[in-house]
N, C-alpha and C positions, 0 to 999 in steps of 0.2 A: 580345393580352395574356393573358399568364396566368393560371391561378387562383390566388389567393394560398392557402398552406400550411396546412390546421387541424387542430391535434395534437388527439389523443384519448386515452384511457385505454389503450387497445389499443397502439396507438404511441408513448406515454411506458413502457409495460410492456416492448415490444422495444427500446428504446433500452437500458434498464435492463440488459436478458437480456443481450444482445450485448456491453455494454460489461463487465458482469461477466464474460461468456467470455471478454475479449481482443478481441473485435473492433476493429480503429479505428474514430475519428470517420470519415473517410472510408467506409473496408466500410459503419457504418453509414446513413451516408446516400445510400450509394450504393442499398443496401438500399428503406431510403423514398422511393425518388427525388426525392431532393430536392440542394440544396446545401451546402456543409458549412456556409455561415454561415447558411443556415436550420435546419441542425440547431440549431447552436452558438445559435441566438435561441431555440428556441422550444422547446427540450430543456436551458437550462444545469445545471437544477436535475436532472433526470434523469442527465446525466451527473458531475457533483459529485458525485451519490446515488451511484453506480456503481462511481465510482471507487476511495472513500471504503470503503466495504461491500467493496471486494473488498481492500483496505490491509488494514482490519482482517483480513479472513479471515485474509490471509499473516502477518500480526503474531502472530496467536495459534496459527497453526503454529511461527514461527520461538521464541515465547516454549516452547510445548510442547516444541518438540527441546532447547531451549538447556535445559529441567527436567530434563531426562529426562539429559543429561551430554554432547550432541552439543558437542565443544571448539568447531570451527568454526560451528556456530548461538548458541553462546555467547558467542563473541570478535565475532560479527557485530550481534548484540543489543547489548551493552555499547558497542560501536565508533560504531551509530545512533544508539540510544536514551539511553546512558549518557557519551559523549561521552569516552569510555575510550581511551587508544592507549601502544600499546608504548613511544614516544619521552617521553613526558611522565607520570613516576609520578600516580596517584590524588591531589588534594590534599587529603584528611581520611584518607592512609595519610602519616604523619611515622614509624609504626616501624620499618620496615624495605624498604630498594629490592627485595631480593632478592625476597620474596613476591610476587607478580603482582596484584594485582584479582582475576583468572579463577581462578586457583589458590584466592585465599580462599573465592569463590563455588564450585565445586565443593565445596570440604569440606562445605561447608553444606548443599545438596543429599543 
């Protein structure tokens, strides 16, 4: 019989690392020697942590380019976030089709 698995500080911390680099669940539990549903039990919260922290990182790159006037990080934000799309005008835009969403929001930048 085996030993059964006991996380620590040290090992909730590399879970964390790894999964904020990219690593997979797999890599990383291959890492811990362990199995991916002992990862998955006894790290959920570490990896949720990971995942989440590394979302946001990219979010407030993608919100930084879309400020700064990058079209395509701006039409990608609005498209995610704002639930924006070329086939279906804005519903709180009634003035005009011709104007865009993205066209407005640049001026305003």
């Amino acid at each position: 019989m085996s030993n059964p698995h006991v996380p620590n500080d040290k090992k909730r911390a590399k879970v964390i690392a790894f999964t904020c680099a990219g690593f997979t669940q797999e890599e990383v539990a291959r890492y811990l020697n362990i199995d991916i549903k002992t990862l998955v039990k006894y790290y959920k919260q570490e990896l949720d942590e990971a995942k989440y922290e590394k979302i946001g990182e990219l979010s407030d790159i993608a919100y930084q380019l879309a400020r700064a006037g990058d079209q395509k990080m701006l039409e990608f934000v609005l498209k995610c976030r704002g639930r924006w799309s070329y086939y279906k005008p804005p519903e709180d835009d009634k003035k005009s089709n011709t104007d865009t969403l993205i066209e407005k929001l640049i001026d305003r930048l």
